[in-house]
C-alpha positions as a printed Julia matrix, in Angstrom:
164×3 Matrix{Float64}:
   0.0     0.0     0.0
   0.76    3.73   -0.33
   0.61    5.89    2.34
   0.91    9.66    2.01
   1.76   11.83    4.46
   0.94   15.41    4.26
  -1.67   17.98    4.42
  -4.62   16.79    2.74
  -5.41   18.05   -0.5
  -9.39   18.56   -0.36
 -11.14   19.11   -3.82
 -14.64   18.14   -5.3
 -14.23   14.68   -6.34
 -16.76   12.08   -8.0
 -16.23    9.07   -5.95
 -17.78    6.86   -9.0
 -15.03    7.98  -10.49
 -12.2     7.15   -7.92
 -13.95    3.61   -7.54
 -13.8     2.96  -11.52
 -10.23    4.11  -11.16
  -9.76    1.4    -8.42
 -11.5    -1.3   -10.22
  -9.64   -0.93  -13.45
  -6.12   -1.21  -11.56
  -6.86   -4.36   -9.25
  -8.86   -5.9   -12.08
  -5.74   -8.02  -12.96
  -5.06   -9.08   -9.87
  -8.97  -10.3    -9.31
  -9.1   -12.01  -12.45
  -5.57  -13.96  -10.91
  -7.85  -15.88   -8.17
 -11.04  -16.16  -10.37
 -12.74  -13.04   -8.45
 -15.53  -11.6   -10.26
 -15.86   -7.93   -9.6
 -19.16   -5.57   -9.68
 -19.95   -2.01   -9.46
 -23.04   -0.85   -8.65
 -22.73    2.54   -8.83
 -25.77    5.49   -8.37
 -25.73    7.77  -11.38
 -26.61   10.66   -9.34
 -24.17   10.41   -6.64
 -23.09   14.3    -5.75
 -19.35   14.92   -5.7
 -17.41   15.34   -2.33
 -14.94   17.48   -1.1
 -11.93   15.23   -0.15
  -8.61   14.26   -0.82
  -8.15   12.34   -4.14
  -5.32   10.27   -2.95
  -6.44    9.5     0.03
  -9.75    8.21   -1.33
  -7.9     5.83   -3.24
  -6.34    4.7    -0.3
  -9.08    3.24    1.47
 -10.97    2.13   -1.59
  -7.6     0.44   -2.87
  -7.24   -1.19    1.09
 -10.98   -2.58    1.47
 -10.93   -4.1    -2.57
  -7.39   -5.74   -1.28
  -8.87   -6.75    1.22
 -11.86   -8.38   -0.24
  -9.45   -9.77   -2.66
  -7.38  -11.46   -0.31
 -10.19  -13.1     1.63
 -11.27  -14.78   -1.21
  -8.76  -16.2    -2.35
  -8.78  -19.51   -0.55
 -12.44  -19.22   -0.84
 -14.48  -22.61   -2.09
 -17.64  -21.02   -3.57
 -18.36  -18.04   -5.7
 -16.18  -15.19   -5.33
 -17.13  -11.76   -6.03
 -16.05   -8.27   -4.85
 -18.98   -5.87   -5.54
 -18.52   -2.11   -4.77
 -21.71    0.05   -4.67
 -22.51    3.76   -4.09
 -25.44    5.29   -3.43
 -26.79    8.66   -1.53
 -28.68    7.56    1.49
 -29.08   10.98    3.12
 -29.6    14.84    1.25
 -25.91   15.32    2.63
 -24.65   11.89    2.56
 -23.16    9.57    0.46
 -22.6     5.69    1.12
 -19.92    3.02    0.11
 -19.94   -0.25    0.36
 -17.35   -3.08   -0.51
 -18.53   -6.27    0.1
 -16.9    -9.56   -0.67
 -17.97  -13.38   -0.48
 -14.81  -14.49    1.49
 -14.13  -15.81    4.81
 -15.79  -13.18    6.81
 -14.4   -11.51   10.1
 -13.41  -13.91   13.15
 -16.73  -13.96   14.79
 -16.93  -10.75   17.68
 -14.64   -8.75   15.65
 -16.23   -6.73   13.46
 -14.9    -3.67   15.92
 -11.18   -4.77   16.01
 -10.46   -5.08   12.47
  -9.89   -1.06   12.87
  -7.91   -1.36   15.71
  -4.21   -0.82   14.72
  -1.99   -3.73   14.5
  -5.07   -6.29   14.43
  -5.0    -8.33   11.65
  -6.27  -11.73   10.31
  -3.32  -12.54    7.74
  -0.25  -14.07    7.95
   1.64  -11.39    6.72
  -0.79   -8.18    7.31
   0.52   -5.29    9.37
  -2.83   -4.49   10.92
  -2.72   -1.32    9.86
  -4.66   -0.99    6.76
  -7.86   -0.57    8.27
  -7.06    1.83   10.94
  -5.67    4.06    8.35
  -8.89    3.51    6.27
 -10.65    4.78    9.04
  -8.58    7.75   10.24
  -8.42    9.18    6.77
 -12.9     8.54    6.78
 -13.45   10.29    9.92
 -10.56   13.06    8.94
 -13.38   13.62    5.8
 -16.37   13.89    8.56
 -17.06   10.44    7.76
 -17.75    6.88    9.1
 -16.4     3.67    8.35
 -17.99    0.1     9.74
 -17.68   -3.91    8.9
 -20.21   -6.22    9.22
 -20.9    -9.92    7.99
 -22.38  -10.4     4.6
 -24.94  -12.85    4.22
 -24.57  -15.48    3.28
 -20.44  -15.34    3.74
 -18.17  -13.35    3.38
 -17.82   -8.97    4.75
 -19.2    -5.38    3.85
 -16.95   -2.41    4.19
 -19.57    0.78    4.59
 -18.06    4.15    4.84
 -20.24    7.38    4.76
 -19.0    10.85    3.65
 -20.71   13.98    3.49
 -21.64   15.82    0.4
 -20.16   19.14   -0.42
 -23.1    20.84    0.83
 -22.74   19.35    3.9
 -19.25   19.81    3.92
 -18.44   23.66    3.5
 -20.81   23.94    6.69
């Protein structure tokens, strides 16, 4: 992963755009383990003011991560990324995957830092994820998907919201 460190650089940004972005440069590495990947992605989706880069971050970390729980996976496996506006001011993303799901009772400490469930994960991937959500006024939250497998939903407001 790439982490940058610096002021953030807020502008309006189309997250459909930043998720496309995401999709087309881990497509390769999905297609590797057989993962099929889907957008669902709200054409009316406002933009947001936040930090490009950073953006990419966590998208990039939770699609890794969806990735890399589904790789030993026996059934279908498919990474589906959806946005929608759930609120006037608020936008919602979710990243959901058909893996191995969280350890049950830890859907809290994924975000803590140096938690992890892989061999050779650093635990801190998600607390970043979540730092750079909340520094955009944000939330970010896991839960179990049903049947198997996790959803990654993070909420950001929309510039209205935002310049308040």
């Amino acid at each position: 992963m790439l982490f940058t460190k610096g002021p953030p650089q807020r502008e309006l940004v189309d997250i459909n755009e930043i998720i496309r972005e995401m999709v087309v440069l881990l497509c390769s590495e999905a297609s590797r383990y057989s993962i099929a990947v889907r957008t669902e992605l709200a054409a009316d989706v406002p933009e947001i003011l936040g930090d490009r880069v950073q953006l990419q971050q966590v998208l990039m970390n939770l699609m890794v991560n969806g990735i890399d729980a589904m790789k030993e996976a026996d059934a279908k496996r498919e990474l589906v990324i959806k946005s929608q506006q759930t609120e006037p001011n608020e936008l919602l993303v979710s990243v959901s995957d058909s893996g191995l799901g969280l350890p049950p009772g830890h859907s809290r400490e994924v975000f803590n830092p140096f938690f992890t469930t892989k061999v050779h994960g650093t635990g801190m991937g998600l607390s970043i994820s979540r730092s750079i959500i909340e520094s955009h006024g944000g939330r970010l939250s896991a839960s179990d998907n049903t049947p198997r497998g996790t959803v990654f939903l993070f909420s950001l407001p929309t510039k209205a919201e935002a310049r308040e």
